[in-house]
Structures are given as C-alpha cells and as structure tokens.
C-alpha positions as CSV (number, residue, x, y, z in Angstrom):
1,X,8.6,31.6,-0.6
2,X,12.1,32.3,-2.4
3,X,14.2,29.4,-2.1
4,X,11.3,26.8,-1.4
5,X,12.5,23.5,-1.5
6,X,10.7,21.4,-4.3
7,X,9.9,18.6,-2.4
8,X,8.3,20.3,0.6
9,X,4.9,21.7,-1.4
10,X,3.1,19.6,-3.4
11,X,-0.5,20.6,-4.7
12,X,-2.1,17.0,-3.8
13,X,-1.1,17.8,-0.7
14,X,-3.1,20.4,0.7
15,X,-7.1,19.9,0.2
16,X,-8.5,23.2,-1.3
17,X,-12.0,24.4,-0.6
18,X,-13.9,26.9,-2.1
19,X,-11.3,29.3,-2.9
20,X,-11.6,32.2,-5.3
21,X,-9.1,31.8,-8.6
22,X,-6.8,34.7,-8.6
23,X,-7.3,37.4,-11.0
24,X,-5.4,40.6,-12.3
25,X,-6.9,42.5,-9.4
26,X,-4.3,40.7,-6.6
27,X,-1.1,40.1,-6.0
28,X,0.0,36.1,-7.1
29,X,2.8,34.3,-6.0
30,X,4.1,31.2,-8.0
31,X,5.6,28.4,-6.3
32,X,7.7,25.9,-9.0
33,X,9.1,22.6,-8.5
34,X,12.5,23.4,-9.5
35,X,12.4,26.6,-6.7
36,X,12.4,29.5,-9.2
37,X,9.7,31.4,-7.4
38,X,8.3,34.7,-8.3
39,X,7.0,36.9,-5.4
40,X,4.3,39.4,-5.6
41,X,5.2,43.2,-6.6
42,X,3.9,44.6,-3.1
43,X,2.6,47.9,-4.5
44,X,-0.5,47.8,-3.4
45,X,-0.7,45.9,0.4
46,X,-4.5,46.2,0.0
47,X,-4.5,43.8,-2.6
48,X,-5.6,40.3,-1.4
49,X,-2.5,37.7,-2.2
50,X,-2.4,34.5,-3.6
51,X,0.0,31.6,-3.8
52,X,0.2,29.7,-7.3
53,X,1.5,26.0,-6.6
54,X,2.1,24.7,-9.9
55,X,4.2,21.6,-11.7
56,X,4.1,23.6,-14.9
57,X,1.0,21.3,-15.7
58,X,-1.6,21.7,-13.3
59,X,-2.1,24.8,-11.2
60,X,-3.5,25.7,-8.0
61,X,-4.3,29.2,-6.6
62,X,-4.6,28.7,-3.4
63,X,-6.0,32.8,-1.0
64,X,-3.4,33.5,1.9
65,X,-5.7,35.5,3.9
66,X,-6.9,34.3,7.4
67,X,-8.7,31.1,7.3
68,X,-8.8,30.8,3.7
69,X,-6.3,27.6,3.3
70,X,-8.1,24.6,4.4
71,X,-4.8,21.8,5.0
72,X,-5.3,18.6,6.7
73,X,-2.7,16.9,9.1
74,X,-0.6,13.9,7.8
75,X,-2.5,11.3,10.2
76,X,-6.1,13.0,9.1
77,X,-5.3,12.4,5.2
78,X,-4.0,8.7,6.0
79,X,-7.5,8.3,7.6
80,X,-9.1,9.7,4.4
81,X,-7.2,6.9,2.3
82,X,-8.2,4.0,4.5
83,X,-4.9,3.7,6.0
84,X,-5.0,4.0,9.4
85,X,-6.4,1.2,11.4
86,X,-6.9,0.6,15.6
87,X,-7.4,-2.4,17.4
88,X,-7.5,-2.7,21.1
89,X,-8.5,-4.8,24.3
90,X,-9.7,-4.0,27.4
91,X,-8.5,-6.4,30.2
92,X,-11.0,-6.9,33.5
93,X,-9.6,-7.4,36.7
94,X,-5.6,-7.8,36.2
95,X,-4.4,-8.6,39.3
96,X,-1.8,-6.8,41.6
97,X,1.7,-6.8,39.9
98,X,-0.1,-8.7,37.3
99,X,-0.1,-8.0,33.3
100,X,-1.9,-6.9,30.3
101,X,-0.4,-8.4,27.4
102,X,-0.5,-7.6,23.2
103,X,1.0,-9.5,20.7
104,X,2.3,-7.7,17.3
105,X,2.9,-10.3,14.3
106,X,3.9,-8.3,11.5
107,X,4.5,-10.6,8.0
108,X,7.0,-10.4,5.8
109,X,7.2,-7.6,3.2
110,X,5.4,-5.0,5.6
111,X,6.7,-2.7,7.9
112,X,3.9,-0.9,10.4
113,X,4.1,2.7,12.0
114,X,2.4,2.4,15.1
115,X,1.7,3.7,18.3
116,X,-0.4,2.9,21.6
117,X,-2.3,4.4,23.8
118,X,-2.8,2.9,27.6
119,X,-5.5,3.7,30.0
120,X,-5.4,2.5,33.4
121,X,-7.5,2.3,36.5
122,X,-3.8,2.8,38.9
123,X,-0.3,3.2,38.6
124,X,1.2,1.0,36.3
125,X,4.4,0.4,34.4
126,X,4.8,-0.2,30.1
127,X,7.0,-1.7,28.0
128,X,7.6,-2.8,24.7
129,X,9.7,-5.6,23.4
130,X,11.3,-7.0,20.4
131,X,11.6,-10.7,18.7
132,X,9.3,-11.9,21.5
133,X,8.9,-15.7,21.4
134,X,5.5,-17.5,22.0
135,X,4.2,-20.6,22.7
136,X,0.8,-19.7,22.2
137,X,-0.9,-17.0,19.9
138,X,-3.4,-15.6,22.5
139,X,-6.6,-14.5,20.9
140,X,-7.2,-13.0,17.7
141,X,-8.1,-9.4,17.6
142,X,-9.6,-7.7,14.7
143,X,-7.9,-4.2,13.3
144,X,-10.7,-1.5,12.8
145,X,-10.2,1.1,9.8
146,X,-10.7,4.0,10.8
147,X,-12.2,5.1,7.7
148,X,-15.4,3.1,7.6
149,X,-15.9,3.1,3.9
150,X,-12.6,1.9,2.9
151,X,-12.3,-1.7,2.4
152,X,-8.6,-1.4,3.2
153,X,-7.8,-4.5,5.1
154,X,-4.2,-5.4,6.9
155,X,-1.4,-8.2,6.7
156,X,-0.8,-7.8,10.6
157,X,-2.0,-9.8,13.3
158,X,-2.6,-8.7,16.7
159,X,-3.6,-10.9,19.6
160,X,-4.3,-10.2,23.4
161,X,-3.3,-12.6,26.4
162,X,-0.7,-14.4,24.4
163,X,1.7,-17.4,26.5
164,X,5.2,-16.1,26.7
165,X,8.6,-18.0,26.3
166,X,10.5,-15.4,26.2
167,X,10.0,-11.4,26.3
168,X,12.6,-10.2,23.9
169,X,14.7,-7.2,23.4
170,X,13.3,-4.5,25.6
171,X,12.9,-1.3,23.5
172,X,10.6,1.1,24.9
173,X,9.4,1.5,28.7
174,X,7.2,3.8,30.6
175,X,5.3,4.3,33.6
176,X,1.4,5.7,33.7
177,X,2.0,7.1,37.1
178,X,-0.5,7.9,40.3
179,X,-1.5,11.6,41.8
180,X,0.4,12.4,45.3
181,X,1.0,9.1,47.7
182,X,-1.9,7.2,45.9
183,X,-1.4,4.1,43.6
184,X,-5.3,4.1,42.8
185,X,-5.7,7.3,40.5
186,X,-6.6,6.1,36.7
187,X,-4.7,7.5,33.9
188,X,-3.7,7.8,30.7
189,X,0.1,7.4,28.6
190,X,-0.3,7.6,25.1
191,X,2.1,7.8,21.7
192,X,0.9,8.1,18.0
193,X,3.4,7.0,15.1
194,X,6.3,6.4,17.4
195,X,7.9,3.6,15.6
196,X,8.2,1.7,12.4
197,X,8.3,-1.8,13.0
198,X,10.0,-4.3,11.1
199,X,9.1,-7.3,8.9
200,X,8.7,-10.6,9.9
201,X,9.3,-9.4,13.7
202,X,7.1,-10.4,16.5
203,X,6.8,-7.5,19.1
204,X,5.3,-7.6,22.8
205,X,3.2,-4.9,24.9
206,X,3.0,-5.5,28.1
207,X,1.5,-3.2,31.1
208,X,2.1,-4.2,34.2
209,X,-0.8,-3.2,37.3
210,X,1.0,-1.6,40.1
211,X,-1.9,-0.3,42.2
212,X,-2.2,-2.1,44.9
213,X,-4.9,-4.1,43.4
214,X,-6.7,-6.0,41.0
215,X,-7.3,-3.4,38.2
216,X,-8.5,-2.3,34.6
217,X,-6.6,-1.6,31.9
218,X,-6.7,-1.1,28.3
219,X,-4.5,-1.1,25.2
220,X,-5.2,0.8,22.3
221,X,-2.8,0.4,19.0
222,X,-3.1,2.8,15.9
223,X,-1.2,1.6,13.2
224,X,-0.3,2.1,9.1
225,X,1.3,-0.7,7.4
226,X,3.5,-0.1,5.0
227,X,4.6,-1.9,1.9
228,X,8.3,-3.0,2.0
C-alpha cells in the first residue's frame, strides 16, 4: 500500500458489507489521501489484517481476508445511480446485402459513452459513422434505464430505419462472421463503453446482412450520457 496514489482509492468507491471494525487484536493498515501510508507491524501473521481508507474525516475499515471486500464494477455502480440506459431494435427479414440501420442524435452540451451489441441470424458486416446526414428521422426509439427505479431520463435520441443522404465519416467497422464455408450460422459481435461521442453530432449504425439471404438482426446500444 506504500506509495498509493491518492486518487486511485476512494472510500465511496468501494460498497462495504457487513464487515467487522478493526480492533487492537489485528493488524490495521491506513490508507491517506496525501499517500503517507502506515503498513501493519507483521509480528504476528495470525493476526487477521485490515485496511483503514480514510480522508482524515471519515474512516473505513475495510477485512482483507478472502471474500471479505465486497467492490462493485464501474458499469455495475453506474447502473445503481440510474445512469446507464439501453435501447434497441430488432429488424425482421432484412434482405440479402440489405441493412439494419440506427440513428444516434446526441444534443448539445452532452457527450454519450456507448457501445453496441449486434446479433445476427448470418454473416454480416458493421460499421459505424460520423456526421451522418438525414433526410428523415426514422422512428423514434425509447432508451430503457437499466435501473428501474430511477427516474433518470436522457437528452439523446435514437431512431431505427432512418433515410440516408449521406453516411458520414466511417469510424469503426466490423464483421460478425459465419462457422466454416457457411454464411447462415447466427452470431454475436459486441462492445461496451467503446467511445465517447460528441455533442451536437449525429452518428450512424449500420449492419449489413451478408448471408445469402433475407435475415434477422438486432442492435443493442448501452449508453451513459454525460454532462459537457
């Protein structure tokens, strides 16, 4: 723990559950803000050990035995606050070397971290664009949080089956490919929190269907916005 940065350990970070406070029978270590950390003596390895995270106001004793630190993943905790919202569309029947198309309108003063996931019945190719242009919104999808108590809402709008004027700047591609000599075998491609997207930019998904024949496919965003 010597040497640990300040801005790596934070007590609100970790979620602490039914944990015993240490005591004068183990060994404690104290973890500060400003890195001046005090390790335990080690004279007795028996001794159960303990790691004090503290900002000198509040402190947390947190067990460092087996199983006894309960911590929660970034993307878990964003779902806890409400932040973390999906929306998605599954497209019927897109024909051969046809495509599957989302629309991302993000507003000014918001950025979004998202990713998507695709799931297709065939072989089929993915790509992403930037400053798409549009002639016609598509239809209006609603973003679910994925916290189903919050009341969270978002700024975004999504939108599937948009009309294209033009595609853009392309900045991601991808292929969801086929087992052996077969175009037919379903699949899956997926990325969480691959990009932040930027304000007042319209962005494009589009998968194209390259097995052979008409096909299912469906897009799956999972998104945070973020104030600017």
């Amino acid at each position: 723990m010597t040497g640990l940065r300040k801005d790596k350990v934070r007590a609100t970070d970790l979620d602490i559950r039914d944990l015993t406070s240490a005591s004068d029978d183990v060994s404690v270590t104290t973890v500060k803000p400003d890195g001046t950390n005090t390790m335990p003596s080690g004279d007795d390895t028996a001794r159960p050990v303990y790691v004090r995270l503290t900002d000198e106001t509040t402190d947390n004793k947190l067990c460092a035995s087996t199983g006894a630190i309960i911590t929660k993943d970034s993307v878990s905790k964003e779902v806890g606050l409400g932040l973390v919202f999906v929306v998605s569309h599954l497209f019927i029947n897109v024909a051969d070397n046809g495509y599957a198309y989302m629309r991302v309108s993000i507003p000014a003063d918001y950025n979004i971290n998202m990713g998507f996931v695709v799931d297709a019945e065939s072989k089929a190719y993915i790509y992403m664009y930037e400053d798409t242009t549009f002639s016609a919104n598509g239809t209006a999808l609603t973003p679910y949080n994925q916290n189903r108590e919050s009341t969270n809402t978002l700024n975004t709008l999504f939108y599937h089956t948009p009309t294209i004027n033009a595609a853009g700047t392309l900045i991601r591609s991808s292929m969801l490919g086929s087992a052996g000599k077969f175009t037919s075998t379903s699949g899956s491609a997926s990325t969480v929190y691959s990009k932040r997207l930027a304000e007042s930019t319209e962005y494009l998904i589009a998968v194209q269907n390259k097995g052979g024949d008409v096909r299912d496919i469906n897009i799956r965003i999972i998104c945070k916005e973020v104030e600017c």
